[in-house]
ZAPAGU-461493 format. One record per residue (C-alpha): residue in one letter; x, y, z. Coordinates in pm, whole numbers, plus 32768, in hexadecimal, padded with zeros to 4 digits. Layout:
BEGIN
AXYZ ...
//
This chain:
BEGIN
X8643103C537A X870D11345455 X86BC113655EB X864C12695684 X8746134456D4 X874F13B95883 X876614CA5913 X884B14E85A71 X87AD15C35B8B X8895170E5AF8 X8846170359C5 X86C317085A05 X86FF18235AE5 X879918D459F8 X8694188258EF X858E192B59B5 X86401A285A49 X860019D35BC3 X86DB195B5CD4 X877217CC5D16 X866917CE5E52 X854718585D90 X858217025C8F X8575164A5DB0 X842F16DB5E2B X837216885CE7 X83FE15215D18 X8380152D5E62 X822E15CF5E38 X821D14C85CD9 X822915AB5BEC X835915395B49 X83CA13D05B3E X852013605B7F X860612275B7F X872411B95C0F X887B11765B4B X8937103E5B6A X8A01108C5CB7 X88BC10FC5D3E X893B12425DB3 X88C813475CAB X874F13B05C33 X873213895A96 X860E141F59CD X8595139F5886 X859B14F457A3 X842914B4571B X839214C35898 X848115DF58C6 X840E16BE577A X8298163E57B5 X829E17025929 X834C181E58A6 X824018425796 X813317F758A3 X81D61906597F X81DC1A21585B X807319BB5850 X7FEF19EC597C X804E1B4F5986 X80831C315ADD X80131B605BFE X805F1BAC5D7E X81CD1ADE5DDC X820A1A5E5F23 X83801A625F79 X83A619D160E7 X850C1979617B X845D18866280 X844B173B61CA X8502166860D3 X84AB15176021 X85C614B45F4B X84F413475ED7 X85D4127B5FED X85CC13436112 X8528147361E7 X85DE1598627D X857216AE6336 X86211808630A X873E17216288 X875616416396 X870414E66356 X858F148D641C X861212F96446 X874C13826506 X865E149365C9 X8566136C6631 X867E12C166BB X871A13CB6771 X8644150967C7 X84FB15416862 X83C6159E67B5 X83C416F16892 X84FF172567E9 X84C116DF6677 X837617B6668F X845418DB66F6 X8553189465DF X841218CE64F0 X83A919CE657B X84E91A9965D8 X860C19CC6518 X86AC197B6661 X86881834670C X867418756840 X856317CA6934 X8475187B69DC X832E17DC6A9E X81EE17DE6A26 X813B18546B44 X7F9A18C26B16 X7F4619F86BDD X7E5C196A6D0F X7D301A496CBF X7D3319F66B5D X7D69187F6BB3 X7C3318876CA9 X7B55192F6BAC X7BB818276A90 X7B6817186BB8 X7A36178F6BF0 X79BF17CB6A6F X7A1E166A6A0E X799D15C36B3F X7848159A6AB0 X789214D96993 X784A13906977 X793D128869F5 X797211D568D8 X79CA1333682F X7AFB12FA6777 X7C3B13BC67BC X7C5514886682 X7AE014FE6696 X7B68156F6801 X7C76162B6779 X7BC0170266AD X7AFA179467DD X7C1F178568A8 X7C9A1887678D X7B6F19496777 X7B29196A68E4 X7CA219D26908 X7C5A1AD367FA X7B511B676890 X7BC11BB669C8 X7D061C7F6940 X7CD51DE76905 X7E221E266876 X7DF11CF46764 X7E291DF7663B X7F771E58669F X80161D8D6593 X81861E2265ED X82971D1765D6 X82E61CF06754 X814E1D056794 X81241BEA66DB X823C1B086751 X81B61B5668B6 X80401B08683D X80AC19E8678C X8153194D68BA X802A196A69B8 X7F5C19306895 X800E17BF687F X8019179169F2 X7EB417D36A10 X7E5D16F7690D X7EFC15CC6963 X7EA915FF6B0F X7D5516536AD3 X7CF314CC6A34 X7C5A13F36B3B X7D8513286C13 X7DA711A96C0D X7ECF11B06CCE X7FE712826DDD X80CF133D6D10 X822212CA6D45 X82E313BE6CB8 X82E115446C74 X830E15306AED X81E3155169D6 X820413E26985 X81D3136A6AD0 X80A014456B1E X801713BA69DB X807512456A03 X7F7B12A16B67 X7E6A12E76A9A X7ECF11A1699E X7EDB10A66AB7 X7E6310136BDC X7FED0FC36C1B X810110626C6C X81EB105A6B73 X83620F986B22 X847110716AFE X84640FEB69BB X83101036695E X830A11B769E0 X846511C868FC X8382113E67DB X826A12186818 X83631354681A X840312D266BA X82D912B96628 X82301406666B X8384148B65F4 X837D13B064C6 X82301449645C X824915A564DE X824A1624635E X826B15B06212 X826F16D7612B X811F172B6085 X807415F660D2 X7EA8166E60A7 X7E8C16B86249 X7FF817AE6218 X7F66185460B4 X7E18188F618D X7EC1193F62BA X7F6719F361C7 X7E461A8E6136 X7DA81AFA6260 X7EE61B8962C6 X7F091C46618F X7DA71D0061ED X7E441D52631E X7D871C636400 X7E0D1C1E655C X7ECF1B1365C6 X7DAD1A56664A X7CE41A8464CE X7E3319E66448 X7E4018C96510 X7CE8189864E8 X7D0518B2637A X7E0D17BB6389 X7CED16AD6488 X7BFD16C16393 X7CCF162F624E X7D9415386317 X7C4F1497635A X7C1413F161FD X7C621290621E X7D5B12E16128 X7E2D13CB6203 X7E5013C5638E X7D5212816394 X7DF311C962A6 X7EBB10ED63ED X7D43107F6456 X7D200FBE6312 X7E9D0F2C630A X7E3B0EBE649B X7CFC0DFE642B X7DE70D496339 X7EF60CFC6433 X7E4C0CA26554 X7D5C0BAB6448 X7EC80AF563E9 X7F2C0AE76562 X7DDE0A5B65C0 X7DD1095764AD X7F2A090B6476 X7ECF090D62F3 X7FA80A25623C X7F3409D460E4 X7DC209B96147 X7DE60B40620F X7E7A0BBF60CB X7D6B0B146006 X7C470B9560CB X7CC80CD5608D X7D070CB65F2B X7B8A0C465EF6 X7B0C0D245FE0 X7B830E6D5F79 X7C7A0E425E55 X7D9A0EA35EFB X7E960E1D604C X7E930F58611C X7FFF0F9661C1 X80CA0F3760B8 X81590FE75FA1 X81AB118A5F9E X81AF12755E4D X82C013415EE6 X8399120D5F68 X83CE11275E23 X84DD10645EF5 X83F610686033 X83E21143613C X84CF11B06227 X83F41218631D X834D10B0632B X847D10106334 X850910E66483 X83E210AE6551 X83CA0F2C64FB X85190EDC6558 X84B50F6F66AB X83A70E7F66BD X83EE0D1E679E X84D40C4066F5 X842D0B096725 X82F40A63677C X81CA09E166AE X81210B28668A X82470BB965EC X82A50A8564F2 X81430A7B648E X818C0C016431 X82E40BB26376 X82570AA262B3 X81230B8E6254 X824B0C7061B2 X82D90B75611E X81CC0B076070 X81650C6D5FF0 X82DF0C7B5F79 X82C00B305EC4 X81670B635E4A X81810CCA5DB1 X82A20D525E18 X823B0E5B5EE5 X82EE0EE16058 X82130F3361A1 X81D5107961EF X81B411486326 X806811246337 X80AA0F736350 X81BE0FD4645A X80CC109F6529 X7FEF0F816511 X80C60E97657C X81270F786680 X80110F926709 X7FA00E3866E9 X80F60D866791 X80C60E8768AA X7F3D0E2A6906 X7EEF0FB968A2 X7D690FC867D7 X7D470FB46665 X7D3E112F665F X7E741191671D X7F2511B065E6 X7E4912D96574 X7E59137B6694 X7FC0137C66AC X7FBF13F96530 X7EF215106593 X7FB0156366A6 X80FC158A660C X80AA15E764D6 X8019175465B0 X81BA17B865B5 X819B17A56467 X808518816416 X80FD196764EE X827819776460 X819F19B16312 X80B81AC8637E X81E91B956410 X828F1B5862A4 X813E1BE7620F X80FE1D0662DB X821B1D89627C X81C01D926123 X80CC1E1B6051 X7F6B1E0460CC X7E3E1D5A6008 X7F311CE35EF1 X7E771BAE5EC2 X7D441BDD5DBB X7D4A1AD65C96 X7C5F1AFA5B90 X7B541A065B6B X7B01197559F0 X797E197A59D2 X78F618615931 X777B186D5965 X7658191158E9 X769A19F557C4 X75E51B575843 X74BF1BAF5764 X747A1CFC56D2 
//
């Protein structure tokens, strides 16, 4: 019996006629499985997956392509307009990597909400109850933000880059304070309204890695949603809104709440196996762990951990819960584990992690709209198969 013959990463492009980074965004969007050679440097394709998807594609016929120069997942790492996002969470400021989306120069610039706005977002929010969480407090942060902006439509590039930024200042001031800021930056106003303590150098240096971390990840649902609205023209408030409402699946943006329930069980029991096991009997799954896009694990996971305290029982309780997923199945953490873990080592609430998923991912959606305004409008109309009732006569 012969062994299937593989494909390197040229050779497919060439075989359907697209570019080396296009291969890699069907890897990363899993379309198109790939393996690593021996020396672990190179991406090989068996020939059958590669002739299956370029049957599948001749099938499909004329659908609406989305070619975006923001994001790239090559299967072992994450880089933004072709920097790499582990380096940028160690080096730049969120304020700078959500201009480098949105204007392909990092270059920081404050996030600063305009005071009228701010007040009437205050004031719309105030009434909720206290227990509200702090996504569901976004949204009509957003709204109310929308609302009071007459020029919202003007979807020009520098009109949105200037929305976007009060649009992110506003969001993040406008949450109720635990805490006295103690710095000017995004992620210290944020870690405010995450704690009822002032923050470590450490811990504000985390906080800022890991919005940058997860300020976009190519067409994840919430990015393909703000996408859409932007391609009927909606404003930037629509798009960001459009991008709230599908992180909020507790397979998206929630997804840290569930990996926090399983940490903090292991911390407060000491009993890794039993955590996992709950889990596994519970819902049929470990939440935190594992990541189609990330076969080898994922990068962004493994930046913010190693930011996380070295020592300490909290934390060997956490490595020995990894270990045991590694020796049990195989399978790496993920960012949402590391935002859980975040937020658990630094005393933040089981659903900081969302929040700070919904707050960074808004560069994103924004960096995404500007790429989609610029294109053709209302491109996006698949066609439904009907399968119910056959019509009678």
């Amino acid at each position: 019996m012969t062994s299937e013959r593989l494909l390197t990463t040229d050779e497919v492009a060439r075989r359907l006629g697209v570019k080396k980074a296009t291969v890699y965004a069907y890897v990363s969007r899993g379309l198109l499985a790939s393996r690593r050679n021996a020396d672990g440097k190179e991406s090989l394709f068996a020939e059958p997956d590669v002739a299956a998807f370029a049957a599948g594609r001749r099938r499909q016929g004329p659908v609406a392509e989305i070619h975006t120069g923001l994001t790239l997942i090559t299967g072992d790492e994450l880089f933004y307009r072709g920097r790499r996002a582990r380096d940028l969470a160690a080096e730049a400021s969120y304020e700078s990597v959500a201009t480098l989306l949105w204007t392909g120069h990092l270059e920081h610039v404050p996030l600063v909400p305009t005071a009228g706005v701010l007040a009437l977002a205050e004031a719309v929010s105030a009434p909720l109850p206290p227990d509200t969480r702090p996504a569901d407090r976004l949204r009509v942060v957003v709204a109310a933000a929308g609302s009071a902006d007459r020029m919202r439509f003007d979807t020009t590039p520098a009109a949105v880059v200037t929305t976007a930024r009060t649009l992110l200042g506003t969001m993040v001031a406008a949450l109720p304070e635990r805490s006295a800021v103690s710095g000017t930056g995004l992620a210290e106003v944020l870690w405010s309204r995450l704690s009822d303590r002032a923050p470590a150098p450490a811990a504000a240096a985390g906080l800022n890695a890991a919005l940058v971390l997860l300020a976009d990840h190519d067409l994840a649902a919430s990015t393909f949603a703000a996408r859409v609205a932007a391609s009927t023209r909606a404003h930037p408030y629509a798009v960001v809104g459009a991008g709230l409402a599908a992180l909020d699946g507790p397979l998206h943006g929630a997804a840290s709440t569930l990996a926090y329930a399983l940490v903090s069980e292991a911390v407060r029991t000491g009993d890794v196996v039993g955590a996992i096991s709950d889990r596994l009997r519970a819902d049929g799954w470990v939440p935190g762990f594992g990541h189609l896009l990330y076969p080898g694990g994922d990068p962004r996971a493994t930046a913010l951990l190693d930011r996380l305290p070295a020592d300490g029982p909290s934390r060997e309780v956490l490595d020995a819960l990894v270990t045991a997923m590694a020796d049990h199945s195989g399978t790496a953490p993920n960012i949402d584990f590391a935002l859980a873990a975040f937020a658990l080592l630094h005393g933040l609430g089981a659903d900081a992690g969302e929040v700070i998923f919904a707050v960074a991912r808004t560069a994103g959606w924004i960096a995404h709209a500007l790429e989609e305004y610029a294109d053709q409008p209302s491109r996006f109309r698949p066609s439904g198969r009907y399968a119910g009732r056959t019509p009678q006569a």
